[in-house]
C-alpha positions in Angstrom: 59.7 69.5 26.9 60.2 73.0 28.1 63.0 75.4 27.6 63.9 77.8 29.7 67.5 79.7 28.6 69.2 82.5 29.4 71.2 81.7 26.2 70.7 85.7 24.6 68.0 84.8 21.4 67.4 81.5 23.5 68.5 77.6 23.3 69.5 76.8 20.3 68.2 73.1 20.4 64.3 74.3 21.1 65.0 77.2 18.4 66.1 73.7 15.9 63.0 71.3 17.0 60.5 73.9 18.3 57.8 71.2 17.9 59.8 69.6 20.9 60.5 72.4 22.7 58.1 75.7 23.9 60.0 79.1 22.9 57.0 81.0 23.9 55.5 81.5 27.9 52.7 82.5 29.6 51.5 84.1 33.0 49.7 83.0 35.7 46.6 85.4 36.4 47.5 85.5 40.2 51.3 84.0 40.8 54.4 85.4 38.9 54.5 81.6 37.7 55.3 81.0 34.3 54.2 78.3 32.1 55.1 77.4 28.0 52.6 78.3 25.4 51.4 75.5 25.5 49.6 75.5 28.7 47.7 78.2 27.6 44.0 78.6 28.9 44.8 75.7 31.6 45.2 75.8 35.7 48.2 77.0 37.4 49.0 75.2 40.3 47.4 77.8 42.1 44.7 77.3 40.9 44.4 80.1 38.9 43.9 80.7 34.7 47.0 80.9 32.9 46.9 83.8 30.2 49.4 85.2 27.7 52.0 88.1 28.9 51.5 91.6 28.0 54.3 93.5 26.6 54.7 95.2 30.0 55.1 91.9 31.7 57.7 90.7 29.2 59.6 94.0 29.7 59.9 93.1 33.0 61.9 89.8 32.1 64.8 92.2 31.3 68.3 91.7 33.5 68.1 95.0 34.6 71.5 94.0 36.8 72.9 92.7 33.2 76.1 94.2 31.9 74.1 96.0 28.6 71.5 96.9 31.3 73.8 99.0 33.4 75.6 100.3 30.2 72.1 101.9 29.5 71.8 103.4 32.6 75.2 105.0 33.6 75.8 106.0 29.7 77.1 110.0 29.6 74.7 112.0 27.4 76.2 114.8 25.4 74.8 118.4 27.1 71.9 119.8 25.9 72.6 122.4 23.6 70.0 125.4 22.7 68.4 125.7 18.9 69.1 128.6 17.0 66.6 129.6 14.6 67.2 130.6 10.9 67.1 134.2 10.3 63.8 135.0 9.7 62.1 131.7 10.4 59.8 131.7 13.0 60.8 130.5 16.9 58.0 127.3 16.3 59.6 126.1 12.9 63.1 125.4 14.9 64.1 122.0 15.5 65.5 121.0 18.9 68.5 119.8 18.5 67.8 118.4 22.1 64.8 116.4 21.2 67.2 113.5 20.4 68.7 113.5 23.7 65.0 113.6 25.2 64.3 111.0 23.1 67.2 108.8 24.5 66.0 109.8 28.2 62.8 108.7 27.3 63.7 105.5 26.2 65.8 104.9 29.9 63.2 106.3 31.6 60.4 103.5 30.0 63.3 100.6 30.7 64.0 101.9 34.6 61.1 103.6 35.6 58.8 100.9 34.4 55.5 101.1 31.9 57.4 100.8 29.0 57.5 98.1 26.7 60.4 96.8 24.4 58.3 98.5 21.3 58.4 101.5 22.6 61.8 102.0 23.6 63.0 101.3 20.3 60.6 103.5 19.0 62.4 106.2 21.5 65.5 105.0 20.2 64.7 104.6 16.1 63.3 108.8 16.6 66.7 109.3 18.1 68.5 107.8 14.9 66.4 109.4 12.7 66.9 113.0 14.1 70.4 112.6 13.9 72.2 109.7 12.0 75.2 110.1 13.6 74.1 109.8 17.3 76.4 107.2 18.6 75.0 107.3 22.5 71.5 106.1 21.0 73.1 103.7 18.5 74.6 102.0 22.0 71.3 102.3 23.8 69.5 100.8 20.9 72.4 98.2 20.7 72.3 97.2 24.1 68.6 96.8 24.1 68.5 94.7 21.3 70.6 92.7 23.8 68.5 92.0 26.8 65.6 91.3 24.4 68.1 88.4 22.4 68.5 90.5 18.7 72.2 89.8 18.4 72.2 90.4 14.9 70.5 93.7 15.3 73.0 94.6 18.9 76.1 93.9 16.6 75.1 96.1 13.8 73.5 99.4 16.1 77.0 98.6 18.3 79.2 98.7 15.3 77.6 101.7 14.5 77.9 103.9 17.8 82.0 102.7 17.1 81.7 104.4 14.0 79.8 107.6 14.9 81.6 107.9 17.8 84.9 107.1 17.1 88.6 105.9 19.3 88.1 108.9 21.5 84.8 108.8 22.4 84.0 108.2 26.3 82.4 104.7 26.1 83.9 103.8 23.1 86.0 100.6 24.8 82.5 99.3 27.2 80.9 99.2 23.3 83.6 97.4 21.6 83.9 94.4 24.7 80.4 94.6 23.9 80.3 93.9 20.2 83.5 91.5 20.5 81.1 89.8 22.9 78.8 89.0 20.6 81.4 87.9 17.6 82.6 84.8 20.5 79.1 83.7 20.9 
């Protein structure tokens, strides 16, 4: 039996019995048809050879009209800001403290503009983090990401983390907490 769900982390009956159910899909080589793992390496109705889907491809099952989606999208940035160097340091030793908002950018940019995989935007997003722990606007991108690709456990605890770094007065501070409440119903 196949399942096909647009359950977030998918339906929980094929997650139980997988031996019952295919989690996993392929792609048709010439039709946007797709077909469970298990078909793998047989005909498509078309005719053509059904193959496995490159991470491009499976970006490209994202709701990019979802709610976490368009969060991602219309999300205010802080403004850039220039880096000052340490007296005496030289000009190439100075960290930008804009790199983290490129780094953000970047990640929208691979999720909108296509050519970007799941990996790599979290990558984009993990930089972020790293540059600056308390970076709540890439704690929500990352959150909302690990939404459309199904990591609920992962969305609740990046979300509950923008709340934190951000704070009751920050701009999209009540979009993240429906968000994260969201979640805690499902």
């Amino acid at each position: 039996m196949v399942s096909i769900s647009n359950i977030p982390g998918g339906n929980p009956a094929a997650l139980a019995e997988p031996e019952h159910f295919a989690i996993h899909y392929t792609k048709c080589t010439a039709c946007p048809k797709l077909w469970c793992d298990r078909c793998a390496g047989a005909k498509c109705s078309c005719g053509a050879t059904i193959r496995a889907e490159t991470p491009n491809e499976k970006l490209a099952h994202f709701d990019l009209g979802s709610r976490a989606a368009i969060r991602i999208k219309s999300l205010p940035l802080p403004a850039e800001t220039p880096a000052a160097a340490a007296p005496g340091a030289p000009r190439f030793l100075v960290a930008s403290g804009n790199e983290k908002l490129t780094l953000v950018r970047r990640a929208r940019e691979l999720m909108f503009g296509g050519g970007g995989t799941p990996a790599a935007i979290l990558a984009s997003l993990d930089r972020a983090v790293a540059l600056d722990p308390d970076f709540a606007e890439a704690y929500a991108v990352r959150g909302w990401v690990h939404l459309l690709t199904g990591n609920d456990a992962q969305a609740a605890l990046d979300l509950a983390a923008a709340l934190h770094k951000g704070g009751p007065s920050w701009p999209p501070h009540a979009d993240v907490a429906a968000d994260l409440a969201a979640l805690g119903s499902r």
